[in-house]
C-alpha positions in Angstrom: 26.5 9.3 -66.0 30.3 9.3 -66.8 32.2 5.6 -66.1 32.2 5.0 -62.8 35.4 4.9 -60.9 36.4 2.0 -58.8 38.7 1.5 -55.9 39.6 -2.4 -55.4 41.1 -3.1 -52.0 42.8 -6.6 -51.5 44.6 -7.9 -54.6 45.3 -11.9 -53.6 44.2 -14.3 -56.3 40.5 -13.5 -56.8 41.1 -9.3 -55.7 43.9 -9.5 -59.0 41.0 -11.2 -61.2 38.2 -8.5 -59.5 40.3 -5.8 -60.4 41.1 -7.1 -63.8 37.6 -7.7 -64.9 36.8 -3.8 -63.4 39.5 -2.6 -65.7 37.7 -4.4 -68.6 34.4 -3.7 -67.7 32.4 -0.9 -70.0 31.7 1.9 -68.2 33.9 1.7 -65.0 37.3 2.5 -64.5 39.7 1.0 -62.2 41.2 4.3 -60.4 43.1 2.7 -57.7 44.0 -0.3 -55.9 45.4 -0.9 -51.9 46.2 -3.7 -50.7 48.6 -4.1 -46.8 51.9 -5.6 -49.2 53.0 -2.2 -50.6 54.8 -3.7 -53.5 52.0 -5.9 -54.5 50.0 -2.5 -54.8 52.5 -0.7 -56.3 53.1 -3.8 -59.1 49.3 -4.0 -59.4 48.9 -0.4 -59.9 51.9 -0.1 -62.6 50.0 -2.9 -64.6 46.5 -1.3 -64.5 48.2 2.1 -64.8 45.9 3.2 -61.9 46.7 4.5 -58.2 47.9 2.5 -55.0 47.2 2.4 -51.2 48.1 0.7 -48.4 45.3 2.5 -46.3 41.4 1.8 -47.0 40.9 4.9 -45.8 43.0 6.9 -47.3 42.0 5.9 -50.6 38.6 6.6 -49.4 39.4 10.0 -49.5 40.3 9.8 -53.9 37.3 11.6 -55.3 37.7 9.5 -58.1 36.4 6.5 -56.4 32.6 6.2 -56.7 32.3 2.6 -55.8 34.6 -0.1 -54.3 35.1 -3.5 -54.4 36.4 -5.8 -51.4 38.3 -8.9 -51.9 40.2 -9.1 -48.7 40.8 -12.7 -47.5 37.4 -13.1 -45.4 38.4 -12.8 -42.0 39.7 -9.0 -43.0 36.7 -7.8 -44.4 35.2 -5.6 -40.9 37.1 -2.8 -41.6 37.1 -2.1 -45.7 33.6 -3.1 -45.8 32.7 -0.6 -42.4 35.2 2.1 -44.3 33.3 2.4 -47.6 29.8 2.0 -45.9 30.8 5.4 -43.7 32.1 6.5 -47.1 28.7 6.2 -48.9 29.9 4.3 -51.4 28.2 1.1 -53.2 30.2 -1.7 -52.1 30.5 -4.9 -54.0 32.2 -7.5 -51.6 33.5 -11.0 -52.4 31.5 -13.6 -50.3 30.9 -14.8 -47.6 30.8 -11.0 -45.8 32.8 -12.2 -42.7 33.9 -15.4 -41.0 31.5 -15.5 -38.1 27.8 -14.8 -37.7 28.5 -12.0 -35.5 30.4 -10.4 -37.6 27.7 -11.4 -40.4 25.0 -10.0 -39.4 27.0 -6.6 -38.2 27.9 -5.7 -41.6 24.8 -6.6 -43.0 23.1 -4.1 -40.6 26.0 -1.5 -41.7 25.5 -2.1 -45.0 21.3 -1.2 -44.5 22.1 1.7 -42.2 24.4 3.1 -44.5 22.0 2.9 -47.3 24.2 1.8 -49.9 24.3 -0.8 -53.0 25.7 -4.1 -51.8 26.0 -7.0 -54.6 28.1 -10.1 -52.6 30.3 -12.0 -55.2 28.0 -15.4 -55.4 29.6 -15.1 -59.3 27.7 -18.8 -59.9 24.4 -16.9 -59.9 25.8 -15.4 -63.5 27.4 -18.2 -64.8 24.9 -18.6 -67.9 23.6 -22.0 -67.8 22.4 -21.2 -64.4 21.3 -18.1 -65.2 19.2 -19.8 -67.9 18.2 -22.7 -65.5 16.4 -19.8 -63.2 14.7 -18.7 -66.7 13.6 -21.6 -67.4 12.1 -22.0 -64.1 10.8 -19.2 -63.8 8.8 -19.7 -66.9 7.7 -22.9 -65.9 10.1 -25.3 -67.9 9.7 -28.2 -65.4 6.9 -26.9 -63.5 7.1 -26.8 -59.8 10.7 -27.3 -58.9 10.6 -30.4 -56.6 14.3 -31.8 -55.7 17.6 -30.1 -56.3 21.0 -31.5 -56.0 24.7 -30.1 -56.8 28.6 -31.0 -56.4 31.5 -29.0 -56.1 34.4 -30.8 -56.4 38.1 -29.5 -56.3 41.1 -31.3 -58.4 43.3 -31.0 -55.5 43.2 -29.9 -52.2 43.3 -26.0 -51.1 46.6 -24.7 -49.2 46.9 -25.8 -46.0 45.2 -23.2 -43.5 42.4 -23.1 -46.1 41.8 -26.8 -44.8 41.7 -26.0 -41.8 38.2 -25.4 -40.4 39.2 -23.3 -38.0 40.8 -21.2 -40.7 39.1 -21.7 -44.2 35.9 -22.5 -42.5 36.3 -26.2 -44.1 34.2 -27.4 -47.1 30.4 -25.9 -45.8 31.9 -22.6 -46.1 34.6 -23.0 -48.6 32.9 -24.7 -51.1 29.0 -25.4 -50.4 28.3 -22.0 -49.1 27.7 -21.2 -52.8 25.7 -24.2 -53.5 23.4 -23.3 -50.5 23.1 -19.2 -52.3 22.3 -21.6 -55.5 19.8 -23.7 -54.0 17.7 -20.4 -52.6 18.0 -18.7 -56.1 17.3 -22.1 -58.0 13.8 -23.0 -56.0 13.1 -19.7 -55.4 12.7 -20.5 -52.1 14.2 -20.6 -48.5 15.5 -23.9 -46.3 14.5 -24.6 -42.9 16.4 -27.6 -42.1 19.6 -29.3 -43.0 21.7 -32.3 -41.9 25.5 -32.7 -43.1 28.0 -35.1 -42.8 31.6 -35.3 -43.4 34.4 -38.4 -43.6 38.3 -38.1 -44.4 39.4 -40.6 -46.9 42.1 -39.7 -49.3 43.4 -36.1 -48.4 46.3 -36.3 -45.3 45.5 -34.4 -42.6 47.7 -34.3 -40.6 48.1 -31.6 -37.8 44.5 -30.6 -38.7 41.5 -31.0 -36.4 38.2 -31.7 -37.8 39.0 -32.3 -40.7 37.1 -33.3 -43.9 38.1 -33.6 -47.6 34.0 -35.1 -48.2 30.8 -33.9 -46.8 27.4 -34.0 -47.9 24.2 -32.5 -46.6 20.2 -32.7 -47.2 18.0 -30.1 -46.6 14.4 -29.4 -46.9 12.4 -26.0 -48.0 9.7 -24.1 -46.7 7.4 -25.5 -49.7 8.5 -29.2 -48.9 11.2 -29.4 -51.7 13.9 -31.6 -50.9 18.0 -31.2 -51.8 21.0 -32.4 -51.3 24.8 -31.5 -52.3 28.1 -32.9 -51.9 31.4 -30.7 -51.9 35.0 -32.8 -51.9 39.2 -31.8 -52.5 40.4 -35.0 -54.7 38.4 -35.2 -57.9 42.0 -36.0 -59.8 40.1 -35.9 -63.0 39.2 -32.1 -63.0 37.0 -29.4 -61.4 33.7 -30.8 -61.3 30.7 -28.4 -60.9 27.4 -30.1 -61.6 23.6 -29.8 -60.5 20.2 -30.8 -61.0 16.6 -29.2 -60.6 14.3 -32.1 -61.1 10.5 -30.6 -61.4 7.0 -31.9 -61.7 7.2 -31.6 -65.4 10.7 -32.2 -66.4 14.7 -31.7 -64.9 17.0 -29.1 -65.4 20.9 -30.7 -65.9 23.5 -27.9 -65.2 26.5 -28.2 -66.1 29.1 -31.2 -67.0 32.5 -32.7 -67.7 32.8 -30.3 -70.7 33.6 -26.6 -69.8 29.5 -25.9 -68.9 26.5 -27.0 -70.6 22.5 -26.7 -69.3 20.4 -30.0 -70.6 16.6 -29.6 -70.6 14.8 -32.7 -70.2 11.0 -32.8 -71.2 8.1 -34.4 -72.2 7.7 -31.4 -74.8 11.3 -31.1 -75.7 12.8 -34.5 -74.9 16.5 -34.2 -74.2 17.7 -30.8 -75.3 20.7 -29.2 -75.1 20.3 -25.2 -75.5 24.0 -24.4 -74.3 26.8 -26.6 -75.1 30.7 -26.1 -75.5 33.3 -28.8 -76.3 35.7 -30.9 -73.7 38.8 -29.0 -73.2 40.8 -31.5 -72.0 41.6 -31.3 -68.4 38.6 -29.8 -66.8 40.0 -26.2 -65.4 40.1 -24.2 -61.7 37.2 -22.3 -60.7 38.8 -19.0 -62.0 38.8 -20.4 -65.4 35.3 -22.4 -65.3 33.7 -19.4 -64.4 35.5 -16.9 -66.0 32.2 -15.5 -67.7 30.5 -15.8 -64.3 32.9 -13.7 -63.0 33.2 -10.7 -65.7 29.5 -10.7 -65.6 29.1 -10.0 -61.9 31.0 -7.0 -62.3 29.3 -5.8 -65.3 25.8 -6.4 -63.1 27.3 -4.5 -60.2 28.4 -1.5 -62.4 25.2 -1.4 -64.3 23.2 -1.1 -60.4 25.5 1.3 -60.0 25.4 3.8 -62.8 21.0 3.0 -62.5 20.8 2.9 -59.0 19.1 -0.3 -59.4 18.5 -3.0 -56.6 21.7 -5.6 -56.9 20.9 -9.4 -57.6 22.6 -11.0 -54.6 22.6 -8.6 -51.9 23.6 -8.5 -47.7 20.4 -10.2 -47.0 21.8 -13.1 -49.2 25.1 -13.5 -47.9 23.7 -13.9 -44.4 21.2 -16.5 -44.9 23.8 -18.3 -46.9 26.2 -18.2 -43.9 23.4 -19.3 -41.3 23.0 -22.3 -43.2 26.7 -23.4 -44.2 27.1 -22.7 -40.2 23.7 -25.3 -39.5 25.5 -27.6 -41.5 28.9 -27.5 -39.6 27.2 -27.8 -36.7 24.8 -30.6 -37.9 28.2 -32.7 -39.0 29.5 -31.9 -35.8 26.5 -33.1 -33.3 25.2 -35.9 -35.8 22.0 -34.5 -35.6 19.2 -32.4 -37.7 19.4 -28.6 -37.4 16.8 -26.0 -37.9 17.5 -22.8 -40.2 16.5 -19.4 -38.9 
């Protein structure tokens, strides 16, 4: 098969870094670009010397386009993603699919009916020490994975609407929902029950309701595994992405205060490091932490696509990862334990 050719509709932040990385990527070519602000298309397009829309659908209709990628801010995402599933084209779509569970799980059944590639942009599941982590458990590193715990925690708080839960979603969504996708794909297993929590200490928030710049939530799998994980907005120090997987055998250590790292500690072993990188200073943003992460999505989704090959992080994922970032708001909000479909 010849490179495939990739449309990318919404060009914000993480759509510019998307199409970017496409334009990079071996074996694809980025043919066009749409976004609603015409002149941020047209800008876009004279950098990546590609095409530009305004409509989805009329860039649908560019022959060129054999799979697309949708990176619309979340709330926009029913139309592009319903657009290229009528189109018949594999989709890869930034996460979480849509902002509420109706919406969800009505993609997620347009998506199957369809019968077209999905891969959802959970980019953490490539950043290498975790990929290696899932190796290593997989081949039975630490033996049967018993506990697992993780924080995601933001230098500074996001802008303004994106603190608001009612807008962003708040930190469950924001932040944790990809700790939640980790979790499943780390213990290879799924949860049945969660309980969060959330406080405002440091961040002002004024003008916002419900709002929280710390929460934290435990959970418990179908096995009887146990995990917890803490998302906050004020870590002044850096971006701080960490977790554990503690087994019966040993514990898996992802990630640090340098860039990334993946520490193995076992009996066999002792305390190993098989990845490491040096501090950098001032820890970066998440598009710089997980640059790799990011570029090797989009080589994954490209390779499915020119194979016809089953993605890594599909429709099915994005759901359950929304069903329990939305337990966990709602466990915050009652005070009380809630049960995971």
């Amino acid at each position: 098969m010849n490179d495939i050719g990739i449309g990318a509709i919404g060009l914000g932040r993480l759509g510019y870094v998307h199409a970017l990385n496409i334009a990079r990527t071996p074996s694809a070519k980025l043919i066009a670009v749409c976004d609603v602000q015409e002149e941020l298309a047209r800008q876009t397009a004279r950098e990546f010397r590609c095409a530009y829309y305004t409509d989805v659908r009329k860039m649908l209709e560019n022959n060129e386009i054999d799979a697309v990628c949708v990176a619309t801010p979340t709330a926009y995402h029913v139309e592009p993603v319903t657009a290229v599933a009528e189109a018949k084209k594999p989709l890869f779509c930034e996460k979480p699919l849509a902002d509420n569970l109706a919406d969800t799980l009505h993609l997620a059944q347009v998506i199957k009916e369809a019968g077209i590639l999905c891969q959802m942009g959970f980019q953490r599941r490539f950043d290498p020490p975790v990929a290696q982590a899932a190796q290593m458990i997989r081949e039975g590193d630490i033996g049967k994975p018993t506990y697992i715990t993780s924080f995601s925690r933001d230098p500074f708080p996001p802008p303004p609407w994106a603190c608001d839960p009612n807008k962003g979603g708040g930190l469950f969504f924001d932040m944790l929902i990809h700790d939640f996708d980790l979790a499943r794909f780390l213990m290879q297993d799924e949860m049945i029950s969660i309980y969060g929590d959330e406080t405002n200490l440091v961040v002002e928030s004024e003008g916002i309701e419900r709002f929280a710049d710390n929460v934290t939530v435990s959970f418990r799998f179908k096995n009887g595994a146990l995990g917890t994980a803490h998302a906050s907005m004020h870590a002044s120090y850096g971006y701080d992405v960490r977790g554990e997987v503690y087994g019966e055998r040993g514990n898996l250590i992802i990630g640090g205060l340098h860039r990334t790292e993946l520490t193995l500690c076992s009996p066999a072993k002792g305390i190993t490091n098989p990845t490491t990188f040096h501090p950098q200073g001032k820890l970066p943003h998440f598009m710089i932490r997980f640059k790799e992460a990011y570029e090797l999505e989009m080589n994954a989704f490209v390779d499915c696509v020119i194979h016809n090959t089953a993605t890594a992080v599909n429709e099915d994922d994005a759901v359950q990862a929304f069903k329990i970032a939305l337990a966990a708001t709602q466990s915050a909000d009652e005070k009380r334990p809630m049960t995971i479909e």
